[in-house]
HTML snippet that shows the backbone in 3Dmol.js (N, CA, C, O; Angstrom):
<script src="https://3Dmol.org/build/3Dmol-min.js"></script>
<div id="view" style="width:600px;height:400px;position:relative"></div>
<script>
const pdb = `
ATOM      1  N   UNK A   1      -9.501 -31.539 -11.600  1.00  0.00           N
ATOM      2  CA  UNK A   1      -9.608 -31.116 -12.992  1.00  0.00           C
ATOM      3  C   UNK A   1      -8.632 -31.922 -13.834  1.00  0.00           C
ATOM      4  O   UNK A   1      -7.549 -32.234 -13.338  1.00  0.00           O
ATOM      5  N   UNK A   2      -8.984 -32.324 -15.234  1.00  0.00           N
ATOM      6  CA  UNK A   2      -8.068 -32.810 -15.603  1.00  0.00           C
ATOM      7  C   UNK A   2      -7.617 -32.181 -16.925  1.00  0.00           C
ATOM      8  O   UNK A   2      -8.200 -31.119 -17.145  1.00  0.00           O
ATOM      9  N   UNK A   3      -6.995 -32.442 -17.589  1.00  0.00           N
ATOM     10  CA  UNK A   3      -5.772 -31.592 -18.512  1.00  0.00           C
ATOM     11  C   UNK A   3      -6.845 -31.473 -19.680  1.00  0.00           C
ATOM     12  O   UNK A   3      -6.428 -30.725 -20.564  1.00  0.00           O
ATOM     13  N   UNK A   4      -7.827 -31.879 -19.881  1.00  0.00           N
ATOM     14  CA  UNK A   4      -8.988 -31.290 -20.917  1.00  0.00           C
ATOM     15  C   UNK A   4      -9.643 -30.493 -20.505  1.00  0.00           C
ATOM     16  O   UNK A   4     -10.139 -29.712 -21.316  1.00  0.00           O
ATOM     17  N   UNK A   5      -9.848 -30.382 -19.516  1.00  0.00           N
ATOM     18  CA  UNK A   5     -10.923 -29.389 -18.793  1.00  0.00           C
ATOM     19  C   UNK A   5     -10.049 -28.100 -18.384  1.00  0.00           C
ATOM     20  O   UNK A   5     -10.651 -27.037 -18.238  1.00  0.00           O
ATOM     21  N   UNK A   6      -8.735 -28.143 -18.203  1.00  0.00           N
ATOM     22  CA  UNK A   6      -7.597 -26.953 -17.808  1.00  0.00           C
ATOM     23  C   UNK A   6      -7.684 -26.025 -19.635  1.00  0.00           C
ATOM     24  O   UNK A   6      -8.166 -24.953 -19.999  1.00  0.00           O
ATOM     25  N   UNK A   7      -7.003 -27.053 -20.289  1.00  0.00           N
ATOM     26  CA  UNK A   7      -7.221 -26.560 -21.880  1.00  0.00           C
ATOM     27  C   UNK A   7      -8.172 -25.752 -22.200  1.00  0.00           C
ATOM     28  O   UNK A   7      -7.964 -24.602 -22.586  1.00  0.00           O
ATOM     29  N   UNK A   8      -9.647 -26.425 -22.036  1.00  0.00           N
ATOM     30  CA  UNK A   8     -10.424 -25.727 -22.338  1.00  0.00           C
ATOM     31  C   UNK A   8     -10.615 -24.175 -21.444  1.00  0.00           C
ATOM     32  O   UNK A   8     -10.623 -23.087 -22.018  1.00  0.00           O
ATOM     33  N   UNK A   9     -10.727 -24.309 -20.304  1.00  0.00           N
ATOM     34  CA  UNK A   9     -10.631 -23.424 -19.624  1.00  0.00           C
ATOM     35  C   UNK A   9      -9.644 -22.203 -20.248  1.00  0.00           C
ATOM     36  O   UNK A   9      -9.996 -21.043 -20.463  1.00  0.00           O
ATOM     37  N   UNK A  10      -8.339 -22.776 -20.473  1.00  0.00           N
ATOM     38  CA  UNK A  10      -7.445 -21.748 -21.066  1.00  0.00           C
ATOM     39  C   UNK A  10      -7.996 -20.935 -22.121  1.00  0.00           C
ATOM     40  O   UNK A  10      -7.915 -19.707 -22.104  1.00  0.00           O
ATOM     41  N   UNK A  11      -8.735 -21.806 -23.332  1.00  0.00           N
ATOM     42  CA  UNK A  11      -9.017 -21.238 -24.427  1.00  0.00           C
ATOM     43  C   UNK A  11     -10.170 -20.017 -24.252  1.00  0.00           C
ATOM     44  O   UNK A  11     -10.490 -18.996 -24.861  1.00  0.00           O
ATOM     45  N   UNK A  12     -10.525 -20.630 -23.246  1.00  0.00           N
ATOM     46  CA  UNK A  12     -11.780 -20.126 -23.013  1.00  0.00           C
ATOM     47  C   UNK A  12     -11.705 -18.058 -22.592  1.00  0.00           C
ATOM     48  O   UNK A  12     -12.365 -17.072 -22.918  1.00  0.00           O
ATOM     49  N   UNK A  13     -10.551 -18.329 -21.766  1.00  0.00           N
ATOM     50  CA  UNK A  13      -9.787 -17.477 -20.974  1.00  0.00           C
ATOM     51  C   UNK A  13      -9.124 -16.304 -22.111  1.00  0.00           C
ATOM     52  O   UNK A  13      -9.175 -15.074 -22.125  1.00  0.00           O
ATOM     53  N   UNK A  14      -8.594 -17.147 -22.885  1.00  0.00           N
ATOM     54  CA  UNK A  14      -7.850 -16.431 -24.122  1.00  0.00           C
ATOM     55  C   UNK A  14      -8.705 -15.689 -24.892  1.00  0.00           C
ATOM     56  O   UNK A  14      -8.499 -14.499 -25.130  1.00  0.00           O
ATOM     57  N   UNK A  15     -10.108 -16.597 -25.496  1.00  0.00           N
ATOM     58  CA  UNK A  15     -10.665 -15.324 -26.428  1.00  0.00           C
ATOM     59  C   UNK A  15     -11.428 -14.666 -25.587  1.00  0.00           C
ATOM     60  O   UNK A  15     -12.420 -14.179 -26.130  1.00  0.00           O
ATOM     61  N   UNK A  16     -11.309 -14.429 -24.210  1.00  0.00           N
ATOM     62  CA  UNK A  16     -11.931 -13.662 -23.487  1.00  0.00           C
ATOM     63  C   UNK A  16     -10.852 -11.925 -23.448  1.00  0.00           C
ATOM     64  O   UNK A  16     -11.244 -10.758 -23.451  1.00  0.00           O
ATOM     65  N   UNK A  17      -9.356 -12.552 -23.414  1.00  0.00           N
ATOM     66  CA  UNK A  17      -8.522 -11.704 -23.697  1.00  0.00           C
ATOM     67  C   UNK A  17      -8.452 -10.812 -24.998  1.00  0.00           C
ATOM     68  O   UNK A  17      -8.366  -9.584 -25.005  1.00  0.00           O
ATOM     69  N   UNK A  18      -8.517 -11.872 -26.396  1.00  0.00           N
ATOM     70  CA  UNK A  18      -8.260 -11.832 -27.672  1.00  0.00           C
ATOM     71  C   UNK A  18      -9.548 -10.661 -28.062  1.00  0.00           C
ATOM     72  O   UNK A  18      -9.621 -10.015 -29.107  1.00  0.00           O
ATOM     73  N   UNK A  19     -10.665 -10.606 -26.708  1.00  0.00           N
ATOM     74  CA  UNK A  19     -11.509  -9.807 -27.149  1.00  0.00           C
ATOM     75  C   UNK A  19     -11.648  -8.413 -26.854  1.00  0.00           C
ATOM     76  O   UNK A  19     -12.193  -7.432 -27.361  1.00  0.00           O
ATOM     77  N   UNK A  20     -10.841  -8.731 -25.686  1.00  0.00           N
ATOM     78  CA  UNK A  20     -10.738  -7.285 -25.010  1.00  0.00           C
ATOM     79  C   UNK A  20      -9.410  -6.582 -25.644  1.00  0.00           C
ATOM     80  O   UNK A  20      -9.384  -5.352 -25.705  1.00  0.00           O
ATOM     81  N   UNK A  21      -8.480  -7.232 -26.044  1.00  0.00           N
ATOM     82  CA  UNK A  21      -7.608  -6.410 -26.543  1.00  0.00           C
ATOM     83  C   UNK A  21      -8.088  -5.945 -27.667  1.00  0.00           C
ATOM     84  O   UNK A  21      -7.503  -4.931 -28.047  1.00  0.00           O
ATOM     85  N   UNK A  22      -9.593  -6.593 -28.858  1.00  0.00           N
ATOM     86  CA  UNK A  22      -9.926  -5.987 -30.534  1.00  0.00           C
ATOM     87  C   UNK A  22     -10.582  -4.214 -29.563  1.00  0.00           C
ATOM     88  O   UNK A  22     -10.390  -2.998 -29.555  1.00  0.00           O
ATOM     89  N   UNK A  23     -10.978  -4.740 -29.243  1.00  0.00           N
ATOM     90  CA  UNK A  23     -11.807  -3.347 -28.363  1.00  0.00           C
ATOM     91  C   UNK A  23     -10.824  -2.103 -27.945  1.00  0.00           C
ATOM     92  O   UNK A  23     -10.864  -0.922 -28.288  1.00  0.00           O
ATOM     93  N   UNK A  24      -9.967  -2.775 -27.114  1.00  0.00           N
ATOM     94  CA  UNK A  24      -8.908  -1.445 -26.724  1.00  0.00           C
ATOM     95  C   UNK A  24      -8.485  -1.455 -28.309  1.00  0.00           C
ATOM     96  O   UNK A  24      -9.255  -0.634 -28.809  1.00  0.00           O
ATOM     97  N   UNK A  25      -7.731  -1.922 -29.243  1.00  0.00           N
ATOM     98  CA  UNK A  25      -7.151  -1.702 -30.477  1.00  0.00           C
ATOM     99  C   UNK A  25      -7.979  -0.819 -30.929  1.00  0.00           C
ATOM    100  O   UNK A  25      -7.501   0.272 -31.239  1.00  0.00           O
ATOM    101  N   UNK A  26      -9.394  -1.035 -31.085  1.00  0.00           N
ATOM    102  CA  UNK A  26     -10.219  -0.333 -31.865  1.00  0.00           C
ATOM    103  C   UNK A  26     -10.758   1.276 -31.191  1.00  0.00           C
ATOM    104  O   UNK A  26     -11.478   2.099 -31.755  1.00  0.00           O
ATOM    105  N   UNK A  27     -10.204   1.353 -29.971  1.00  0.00           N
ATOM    106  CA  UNK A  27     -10.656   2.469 -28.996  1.00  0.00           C
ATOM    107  C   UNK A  27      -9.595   3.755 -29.719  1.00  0.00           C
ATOM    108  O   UNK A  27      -9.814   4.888 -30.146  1.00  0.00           O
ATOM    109  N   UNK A  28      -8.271   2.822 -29.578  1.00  0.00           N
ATOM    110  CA  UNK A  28      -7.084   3.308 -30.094  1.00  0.00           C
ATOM    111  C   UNK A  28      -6.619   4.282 -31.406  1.00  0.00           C
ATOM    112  O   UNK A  28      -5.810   5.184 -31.622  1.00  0.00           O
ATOM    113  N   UNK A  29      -7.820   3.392 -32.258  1.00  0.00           N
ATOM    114  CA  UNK A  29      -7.761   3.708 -34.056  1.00  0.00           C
ATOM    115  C   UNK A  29      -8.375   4.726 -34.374  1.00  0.00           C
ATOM    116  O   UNK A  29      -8.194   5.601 -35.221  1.00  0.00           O
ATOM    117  N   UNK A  30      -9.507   4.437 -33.225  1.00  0.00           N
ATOM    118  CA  UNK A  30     -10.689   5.780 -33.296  1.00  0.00           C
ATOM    119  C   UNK A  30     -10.664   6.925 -32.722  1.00  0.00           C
ATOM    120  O   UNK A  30      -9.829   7.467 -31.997  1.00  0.00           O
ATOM    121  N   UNK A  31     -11.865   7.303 -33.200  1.00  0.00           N
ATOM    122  CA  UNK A  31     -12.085   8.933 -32.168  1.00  0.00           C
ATOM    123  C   UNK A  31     -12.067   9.782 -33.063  1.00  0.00           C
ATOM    124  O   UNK A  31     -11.958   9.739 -34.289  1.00  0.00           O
ATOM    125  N   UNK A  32     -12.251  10.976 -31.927  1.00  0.00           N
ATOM    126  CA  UNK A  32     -12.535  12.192 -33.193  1.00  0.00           C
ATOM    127  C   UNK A  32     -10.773  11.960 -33.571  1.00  0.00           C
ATOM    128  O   UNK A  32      -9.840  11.402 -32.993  1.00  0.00           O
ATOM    129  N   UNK A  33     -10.973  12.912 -35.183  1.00  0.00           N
ATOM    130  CA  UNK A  33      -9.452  13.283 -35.987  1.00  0.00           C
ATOM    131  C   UNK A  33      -8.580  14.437 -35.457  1.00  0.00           C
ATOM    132  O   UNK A  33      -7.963  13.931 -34.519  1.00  0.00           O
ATOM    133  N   UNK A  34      -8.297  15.421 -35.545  1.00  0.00           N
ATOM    134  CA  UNK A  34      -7.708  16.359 -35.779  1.00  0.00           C
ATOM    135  C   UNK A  34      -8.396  17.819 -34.889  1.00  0.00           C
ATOM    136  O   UNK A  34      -8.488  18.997 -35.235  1.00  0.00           O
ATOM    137  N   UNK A  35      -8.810  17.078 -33.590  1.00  0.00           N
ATOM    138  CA  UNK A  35      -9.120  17.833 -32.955  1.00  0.00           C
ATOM    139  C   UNK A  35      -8.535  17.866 -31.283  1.00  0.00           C
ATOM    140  O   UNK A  35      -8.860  17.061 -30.410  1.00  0.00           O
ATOM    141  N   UNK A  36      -7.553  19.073 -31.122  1.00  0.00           N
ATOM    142  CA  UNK A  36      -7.455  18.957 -29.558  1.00  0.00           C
ATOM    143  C   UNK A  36      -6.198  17.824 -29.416  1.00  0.00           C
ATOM    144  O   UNK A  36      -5.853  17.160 -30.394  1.00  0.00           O
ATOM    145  N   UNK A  37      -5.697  17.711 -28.388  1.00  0.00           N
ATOM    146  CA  UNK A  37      -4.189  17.081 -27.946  1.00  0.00           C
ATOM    147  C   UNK A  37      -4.752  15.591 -27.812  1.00  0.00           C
ATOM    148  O   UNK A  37      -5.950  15.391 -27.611  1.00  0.00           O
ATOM    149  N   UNK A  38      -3.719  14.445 -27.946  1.00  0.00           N
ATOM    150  CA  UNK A  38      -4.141  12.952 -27.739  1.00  0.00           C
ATOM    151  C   UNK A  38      -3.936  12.967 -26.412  1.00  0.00           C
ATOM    152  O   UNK A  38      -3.196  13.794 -25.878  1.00  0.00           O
ATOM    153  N   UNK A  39      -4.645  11.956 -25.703  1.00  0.00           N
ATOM    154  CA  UNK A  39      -3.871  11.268 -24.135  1.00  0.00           C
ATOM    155  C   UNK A  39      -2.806  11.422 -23.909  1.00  0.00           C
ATOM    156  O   UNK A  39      -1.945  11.369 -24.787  1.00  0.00           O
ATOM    157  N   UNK A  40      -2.562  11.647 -22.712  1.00  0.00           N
ATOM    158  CA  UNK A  40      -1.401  11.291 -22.546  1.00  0.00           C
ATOM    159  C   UNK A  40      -0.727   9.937 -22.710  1.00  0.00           C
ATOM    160  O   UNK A  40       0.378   9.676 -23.185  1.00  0.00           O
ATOM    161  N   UNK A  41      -1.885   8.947 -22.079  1.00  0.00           N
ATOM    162  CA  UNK A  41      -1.481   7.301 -22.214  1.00  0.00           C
ATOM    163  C   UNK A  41      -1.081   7.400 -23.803  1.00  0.00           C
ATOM    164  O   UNK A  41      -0.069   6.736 -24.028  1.00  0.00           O
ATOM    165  N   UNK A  42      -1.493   7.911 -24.706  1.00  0.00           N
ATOM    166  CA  UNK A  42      -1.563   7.446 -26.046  1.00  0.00           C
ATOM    167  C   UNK A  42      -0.447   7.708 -27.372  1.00  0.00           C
ATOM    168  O   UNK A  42      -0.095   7.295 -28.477  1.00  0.00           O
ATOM    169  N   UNK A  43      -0.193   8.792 -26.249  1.00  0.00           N
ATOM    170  CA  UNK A  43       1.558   9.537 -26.899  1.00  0.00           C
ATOM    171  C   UNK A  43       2.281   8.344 -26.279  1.00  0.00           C
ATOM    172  O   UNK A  43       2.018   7.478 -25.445  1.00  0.00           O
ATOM    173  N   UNK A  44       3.658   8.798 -27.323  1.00  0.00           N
ATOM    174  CA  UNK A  44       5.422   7.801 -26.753  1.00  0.00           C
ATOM    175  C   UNK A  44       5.253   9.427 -25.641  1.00  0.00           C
ATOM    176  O   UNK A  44       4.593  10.454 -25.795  1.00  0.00           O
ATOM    177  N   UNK A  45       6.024   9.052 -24.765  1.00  0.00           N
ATOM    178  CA  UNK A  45       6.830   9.942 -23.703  1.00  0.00           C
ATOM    179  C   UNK A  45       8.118  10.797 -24.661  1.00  0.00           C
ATOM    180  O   UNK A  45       8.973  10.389 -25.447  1.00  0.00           O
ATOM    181  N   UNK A  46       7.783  12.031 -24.188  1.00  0.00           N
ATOM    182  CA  UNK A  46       8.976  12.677 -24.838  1.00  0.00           C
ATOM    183  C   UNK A  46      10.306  12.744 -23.865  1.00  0.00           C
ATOM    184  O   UNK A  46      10.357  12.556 -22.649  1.00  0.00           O
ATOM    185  N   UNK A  47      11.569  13.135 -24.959  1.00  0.00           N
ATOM    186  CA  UNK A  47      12.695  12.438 -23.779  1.00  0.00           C
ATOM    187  C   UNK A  47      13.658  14.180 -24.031  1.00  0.00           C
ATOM    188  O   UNK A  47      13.918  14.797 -25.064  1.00  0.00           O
ATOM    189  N   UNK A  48      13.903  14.428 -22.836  1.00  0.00           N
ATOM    190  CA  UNK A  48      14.082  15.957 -22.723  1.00  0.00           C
ATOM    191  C   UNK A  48      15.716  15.883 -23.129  1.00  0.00           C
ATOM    192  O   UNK A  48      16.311  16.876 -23.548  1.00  0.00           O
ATOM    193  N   UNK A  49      16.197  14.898 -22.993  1.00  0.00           N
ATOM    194  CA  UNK A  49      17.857  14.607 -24.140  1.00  0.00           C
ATOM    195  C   UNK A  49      18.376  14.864 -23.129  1.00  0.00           C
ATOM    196  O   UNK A  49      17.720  15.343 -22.204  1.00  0.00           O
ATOM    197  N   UNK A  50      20.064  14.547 -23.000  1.00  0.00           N
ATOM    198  CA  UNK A  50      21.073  13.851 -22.547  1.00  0.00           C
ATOM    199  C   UNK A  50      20.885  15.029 -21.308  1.00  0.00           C
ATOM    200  O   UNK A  50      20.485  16.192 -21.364  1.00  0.00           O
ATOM    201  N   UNK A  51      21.350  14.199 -20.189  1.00  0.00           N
ATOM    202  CA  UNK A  51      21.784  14.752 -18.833  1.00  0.00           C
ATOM    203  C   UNK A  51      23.036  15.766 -18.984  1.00  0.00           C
ATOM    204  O   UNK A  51      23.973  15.558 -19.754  1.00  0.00           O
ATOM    205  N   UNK A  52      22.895  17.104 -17.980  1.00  0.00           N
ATOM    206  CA  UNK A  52      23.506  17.834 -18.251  1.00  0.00           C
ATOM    207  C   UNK A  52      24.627  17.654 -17.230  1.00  0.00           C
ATOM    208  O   UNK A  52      24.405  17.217 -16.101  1.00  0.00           O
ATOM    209  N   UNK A  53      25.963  18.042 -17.708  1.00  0.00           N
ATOM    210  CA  UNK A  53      26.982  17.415 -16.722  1.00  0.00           C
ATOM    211  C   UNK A  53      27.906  18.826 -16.571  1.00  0.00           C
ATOM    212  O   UNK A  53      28.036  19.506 -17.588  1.00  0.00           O
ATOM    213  N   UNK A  54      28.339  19.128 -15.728  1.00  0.00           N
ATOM    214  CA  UNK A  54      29.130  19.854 -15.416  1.00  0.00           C
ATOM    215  C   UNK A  54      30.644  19.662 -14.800  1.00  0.00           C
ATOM    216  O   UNK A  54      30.944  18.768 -14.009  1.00  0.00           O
ATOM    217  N   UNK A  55      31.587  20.711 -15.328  1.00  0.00           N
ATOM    218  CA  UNK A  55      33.028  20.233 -15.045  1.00  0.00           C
ATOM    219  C   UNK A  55      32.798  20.049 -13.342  1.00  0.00           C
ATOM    220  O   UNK A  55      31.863  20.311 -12.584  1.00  0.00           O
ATOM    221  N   UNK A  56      34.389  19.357 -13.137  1.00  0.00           N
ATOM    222  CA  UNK A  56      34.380  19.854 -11.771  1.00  0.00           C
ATOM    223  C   UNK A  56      35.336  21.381 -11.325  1.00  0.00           C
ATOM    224  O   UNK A  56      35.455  21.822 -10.182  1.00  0.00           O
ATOM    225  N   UNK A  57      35.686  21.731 -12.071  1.00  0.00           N
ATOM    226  CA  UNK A  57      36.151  23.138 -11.838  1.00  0.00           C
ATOM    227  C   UNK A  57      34.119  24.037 -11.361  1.00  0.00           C
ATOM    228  O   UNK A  57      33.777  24.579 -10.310  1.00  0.00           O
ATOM    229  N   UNK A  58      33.507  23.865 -12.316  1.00  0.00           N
ATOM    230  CA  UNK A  58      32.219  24.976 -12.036  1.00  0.00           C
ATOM    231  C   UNK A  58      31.296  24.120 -10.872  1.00  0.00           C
ATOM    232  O   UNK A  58      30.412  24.686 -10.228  1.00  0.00           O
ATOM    233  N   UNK A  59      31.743  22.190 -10.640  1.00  0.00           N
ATOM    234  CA  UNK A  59      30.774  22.143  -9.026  1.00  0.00           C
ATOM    235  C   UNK A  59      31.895  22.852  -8.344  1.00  0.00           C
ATOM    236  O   UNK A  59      31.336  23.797  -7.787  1.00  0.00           O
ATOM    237  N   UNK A  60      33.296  22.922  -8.056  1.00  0.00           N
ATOM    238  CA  UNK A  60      33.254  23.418  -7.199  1.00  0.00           C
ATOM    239  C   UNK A  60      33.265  25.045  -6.822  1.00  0.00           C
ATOM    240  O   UNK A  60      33.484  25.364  -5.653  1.00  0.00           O
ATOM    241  N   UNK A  61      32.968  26.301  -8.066  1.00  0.00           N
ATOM    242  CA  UNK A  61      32.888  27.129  -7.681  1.00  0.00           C
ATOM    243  C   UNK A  61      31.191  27.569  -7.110  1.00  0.00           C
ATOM    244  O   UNK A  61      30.918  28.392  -6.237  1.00  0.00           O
ATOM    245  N   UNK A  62      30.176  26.683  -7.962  1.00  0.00           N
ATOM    246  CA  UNK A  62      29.147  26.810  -7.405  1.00  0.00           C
ATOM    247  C   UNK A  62      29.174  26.052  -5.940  1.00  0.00           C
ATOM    248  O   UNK A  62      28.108  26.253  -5.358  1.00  0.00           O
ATOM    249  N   UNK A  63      29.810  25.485  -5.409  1.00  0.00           N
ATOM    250  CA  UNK A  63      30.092  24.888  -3.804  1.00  0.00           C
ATOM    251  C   UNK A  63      30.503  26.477  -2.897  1.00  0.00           C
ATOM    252  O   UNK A  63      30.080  26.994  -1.863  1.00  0.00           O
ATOM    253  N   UNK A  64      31.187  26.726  -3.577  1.00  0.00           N
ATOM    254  CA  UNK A  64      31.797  27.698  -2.843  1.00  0.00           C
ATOM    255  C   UNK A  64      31.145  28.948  -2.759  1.00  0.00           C
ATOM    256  O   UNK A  64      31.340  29.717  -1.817  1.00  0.00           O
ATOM    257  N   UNK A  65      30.363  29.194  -3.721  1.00  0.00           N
ATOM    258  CA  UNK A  65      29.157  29.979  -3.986  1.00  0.00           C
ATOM    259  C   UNK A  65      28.106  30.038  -2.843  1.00  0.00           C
ATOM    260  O   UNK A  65      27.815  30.955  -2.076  1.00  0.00           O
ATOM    261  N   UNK A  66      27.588  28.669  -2.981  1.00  0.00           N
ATOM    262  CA  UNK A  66      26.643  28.256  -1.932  1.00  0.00           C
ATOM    263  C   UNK A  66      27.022  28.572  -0.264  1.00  0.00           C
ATOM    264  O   UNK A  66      26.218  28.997   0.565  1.00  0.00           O
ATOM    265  N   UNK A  67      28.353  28.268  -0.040  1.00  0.00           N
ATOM    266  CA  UNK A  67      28.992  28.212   0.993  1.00  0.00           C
ATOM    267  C   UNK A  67      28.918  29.485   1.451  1.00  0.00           C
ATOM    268  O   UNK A  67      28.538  29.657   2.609  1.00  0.00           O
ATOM    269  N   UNK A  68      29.276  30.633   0.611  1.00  0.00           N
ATOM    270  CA  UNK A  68      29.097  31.893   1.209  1.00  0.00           C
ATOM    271  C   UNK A  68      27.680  32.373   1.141  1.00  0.00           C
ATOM    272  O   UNK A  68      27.400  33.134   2.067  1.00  0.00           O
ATOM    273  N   UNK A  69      26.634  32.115   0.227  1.00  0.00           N
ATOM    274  CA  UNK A  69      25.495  32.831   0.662  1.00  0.00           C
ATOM    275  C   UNK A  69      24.691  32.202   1.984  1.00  0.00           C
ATOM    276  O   UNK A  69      23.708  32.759   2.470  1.00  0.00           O
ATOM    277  N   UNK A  70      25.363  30.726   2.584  1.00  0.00           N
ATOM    278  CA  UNK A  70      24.981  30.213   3.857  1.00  0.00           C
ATOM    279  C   UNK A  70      25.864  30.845   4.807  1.00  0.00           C
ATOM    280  O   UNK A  70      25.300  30.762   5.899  1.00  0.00           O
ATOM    281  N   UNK A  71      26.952  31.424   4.927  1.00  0.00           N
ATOM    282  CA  UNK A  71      27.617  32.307   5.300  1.00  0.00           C
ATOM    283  C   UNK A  71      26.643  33.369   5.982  1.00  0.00           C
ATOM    284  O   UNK A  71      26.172  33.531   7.107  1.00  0.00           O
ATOM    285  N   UNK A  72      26.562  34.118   4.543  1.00  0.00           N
ATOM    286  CA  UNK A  72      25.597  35.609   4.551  1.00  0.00           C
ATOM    287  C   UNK A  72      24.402  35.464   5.758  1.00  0.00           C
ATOM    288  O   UNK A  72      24.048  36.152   6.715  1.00  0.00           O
ATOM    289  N   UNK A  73      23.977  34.129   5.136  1.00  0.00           N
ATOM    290  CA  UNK A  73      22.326  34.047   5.878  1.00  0.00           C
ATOM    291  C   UNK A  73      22.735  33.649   7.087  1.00  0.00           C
ATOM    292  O   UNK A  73      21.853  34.118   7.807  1.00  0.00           O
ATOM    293  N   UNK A  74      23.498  33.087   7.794  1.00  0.00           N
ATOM    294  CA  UNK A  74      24.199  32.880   9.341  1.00  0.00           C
ATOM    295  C   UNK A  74      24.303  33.961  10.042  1.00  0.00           C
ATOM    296  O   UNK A  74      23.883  34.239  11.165  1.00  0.00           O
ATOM    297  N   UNK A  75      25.060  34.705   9.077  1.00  0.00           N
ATOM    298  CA  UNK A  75      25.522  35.924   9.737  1.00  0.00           C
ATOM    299  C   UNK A  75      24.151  36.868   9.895  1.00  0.00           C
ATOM    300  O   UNK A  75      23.686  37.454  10.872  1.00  0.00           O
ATOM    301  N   UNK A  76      23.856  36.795   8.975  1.00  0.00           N
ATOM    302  CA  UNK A  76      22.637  37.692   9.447  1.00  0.00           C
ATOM    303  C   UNK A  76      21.165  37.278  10.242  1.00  0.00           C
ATOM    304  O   UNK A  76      20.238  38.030  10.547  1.00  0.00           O
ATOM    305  N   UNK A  77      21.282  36.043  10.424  1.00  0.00           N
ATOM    306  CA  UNK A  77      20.518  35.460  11.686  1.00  0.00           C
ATOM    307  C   UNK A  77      21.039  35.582  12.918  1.00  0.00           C
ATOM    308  O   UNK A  77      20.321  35.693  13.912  1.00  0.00           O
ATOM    309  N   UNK A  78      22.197  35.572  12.957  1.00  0.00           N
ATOM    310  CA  UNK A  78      23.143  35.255  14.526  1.00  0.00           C
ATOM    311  C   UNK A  78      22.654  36.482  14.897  1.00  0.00           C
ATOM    312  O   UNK A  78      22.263  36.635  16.055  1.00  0.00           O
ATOM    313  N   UNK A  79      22.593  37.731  13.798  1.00  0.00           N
ATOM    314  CA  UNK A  79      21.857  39.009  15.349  1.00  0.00           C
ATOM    315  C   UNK A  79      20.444  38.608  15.256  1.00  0.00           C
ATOM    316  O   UNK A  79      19.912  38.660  16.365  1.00  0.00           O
ATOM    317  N   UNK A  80      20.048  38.416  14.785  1.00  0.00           N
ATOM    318  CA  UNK A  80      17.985  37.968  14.891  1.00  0.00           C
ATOM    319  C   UNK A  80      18.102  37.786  16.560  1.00  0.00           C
ATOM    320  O   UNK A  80      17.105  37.494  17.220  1.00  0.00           O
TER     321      UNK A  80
END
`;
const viewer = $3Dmol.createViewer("view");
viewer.addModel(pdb, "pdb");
viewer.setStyle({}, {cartoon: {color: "spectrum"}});
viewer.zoomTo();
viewer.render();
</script>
């Protein structure tokens, strides 16, 4: 192949693209109005806000928390 025939090929390639993207654009614009929830694809993602952080004074009383209700449940398996 040589570098005219690649070119063309490219162009060729492109409004094959340039066409499929007027179509999705236009899929996009349309539709019914004001009826019923959009896609999901079609929404931004909602962002549930900042990570929740905890001191380390409350991980470690919830540690210690945990520690005894695995306690509890030991103990009360060991007679099972």
């Amino acid at each position: 192949m040589n570098v005219t025939q690649i070119i063309a090929q490219l162009r060729e390639e492109r409004a094959a693209l340039d066409q499929a993207i007027a179509v999705l654009e236009k899929i996009a614009r349309s539709g019914p109005r004001g009826r019923g929830r959009p896609p999901s694809w079609l929404t931004p993602g909602v962002n549930s806000g900042p990570k929740r952080v905890f001191s380390a004074a409350t991980r470690k009383r919830m540690a210690e928390a945990q520690r005894k209700r695995w306690a509890a449940y030991r103990k009360e398996n060991e007679n099972a």
